[in-house]
C-alpha atoms as one frame of an Amber mdcrd trajectory, in Angstrom:
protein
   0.000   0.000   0.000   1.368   3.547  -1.340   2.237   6.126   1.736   0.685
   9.845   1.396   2.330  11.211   4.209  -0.537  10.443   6.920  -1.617   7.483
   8.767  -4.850   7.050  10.485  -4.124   7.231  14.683  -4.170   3.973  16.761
  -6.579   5.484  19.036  -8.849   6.430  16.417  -9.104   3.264  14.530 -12.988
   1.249  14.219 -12.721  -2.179  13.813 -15.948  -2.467  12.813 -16.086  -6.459
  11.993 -15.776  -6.692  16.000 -18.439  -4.664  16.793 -20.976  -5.356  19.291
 -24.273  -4.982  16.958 -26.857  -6.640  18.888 -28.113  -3.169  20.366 -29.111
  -1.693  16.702 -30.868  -5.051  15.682 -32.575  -5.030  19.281 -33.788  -1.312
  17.797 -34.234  -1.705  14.703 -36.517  -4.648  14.881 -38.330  -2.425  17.219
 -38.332   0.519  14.692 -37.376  -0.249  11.518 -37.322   3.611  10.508 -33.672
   3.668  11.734 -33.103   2.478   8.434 -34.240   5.092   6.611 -31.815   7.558
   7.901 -29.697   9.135   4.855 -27.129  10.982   7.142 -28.769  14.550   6.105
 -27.986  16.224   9.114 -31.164  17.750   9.406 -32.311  16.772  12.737 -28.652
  18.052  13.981 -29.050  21.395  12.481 -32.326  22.227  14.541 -31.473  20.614
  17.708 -31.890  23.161  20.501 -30.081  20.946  23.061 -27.042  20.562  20.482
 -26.293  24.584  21.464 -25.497  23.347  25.254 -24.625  19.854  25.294 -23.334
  17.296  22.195 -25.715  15.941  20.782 -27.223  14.477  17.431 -29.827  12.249
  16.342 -27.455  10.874  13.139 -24.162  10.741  15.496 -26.337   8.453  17.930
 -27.215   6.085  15.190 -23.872   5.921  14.080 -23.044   4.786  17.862 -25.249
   2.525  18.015 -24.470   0.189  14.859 -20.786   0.436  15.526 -21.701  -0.362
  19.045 -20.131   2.475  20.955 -22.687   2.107  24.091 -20.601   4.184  26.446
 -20.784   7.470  23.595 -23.741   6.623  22.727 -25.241   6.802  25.901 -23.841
  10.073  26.847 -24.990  11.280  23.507 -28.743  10.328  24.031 -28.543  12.057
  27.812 -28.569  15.402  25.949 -31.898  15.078  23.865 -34.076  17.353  25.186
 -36.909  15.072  23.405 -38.388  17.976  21.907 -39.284  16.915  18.572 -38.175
  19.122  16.584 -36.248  17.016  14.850 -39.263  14.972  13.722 -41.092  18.147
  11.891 -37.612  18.652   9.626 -36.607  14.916   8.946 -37.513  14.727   5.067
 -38.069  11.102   5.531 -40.944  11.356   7.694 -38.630   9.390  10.761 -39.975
   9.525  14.266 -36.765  10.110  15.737 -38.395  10.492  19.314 -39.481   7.126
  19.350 -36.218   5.641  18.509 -34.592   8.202  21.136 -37.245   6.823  23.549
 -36.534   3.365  22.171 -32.804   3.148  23.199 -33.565   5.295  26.285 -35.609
   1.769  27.311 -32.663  -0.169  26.360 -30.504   1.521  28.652 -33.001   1.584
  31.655 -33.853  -2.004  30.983 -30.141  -3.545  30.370 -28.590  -0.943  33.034
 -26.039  -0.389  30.306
């Protein structure tokens, strides 16, 4: 493999064929809209809670199929569950029931 000058760093490096997916089948069997996300950034771009503490709907998905529970988590803690992310989606997702949906997860599993 050619060199460019740059490396990815250890620390920073997803093996993603290890990853822990049970979680996002768990949810998406529950809501199968998860699937529909295209990444659009939408919901991130009217978030009201995103001005004081991180958070975003598409970051949290993202968590949860690589199977980053401990992010994720803190990630969903911020949602203020507003829904104003489910007026702008423009593919109709209720993102507040998934929010809700791997709020249970957590509560339930004590993860």
């Amino acid at each position: 493999m050619s060199k460019f000058g740059f490396e990815i760093a250890k620390d920073l490096r997803r093996d993603l064929d290890c990853s822990d997916t049970l979680l996002f089948s768990y949810v998406k069997s529950r809501q199968p809209d998860i699937l529909k996300c295209i990444g659009c950034g939408s919901c991130s771009a009217t978030c009201p809670a995103s001005v004081y503490k991180q958070t975003s709907f598409r970051r949290s998905i993202l968590m949860l199929e690589r199977g980053e529970v401990k992010e994720l988590k803190s990630l969903i803690e911020g949602c203020m569950l507003c829904g104003k992310c489910n007026i702008v989606c423009p593919r109709g997702i209720n993102t507040r029931d998934i929010i809700l949906t791997i709020n249970e997860l957590f509560i339930e599993n004590k993860l």
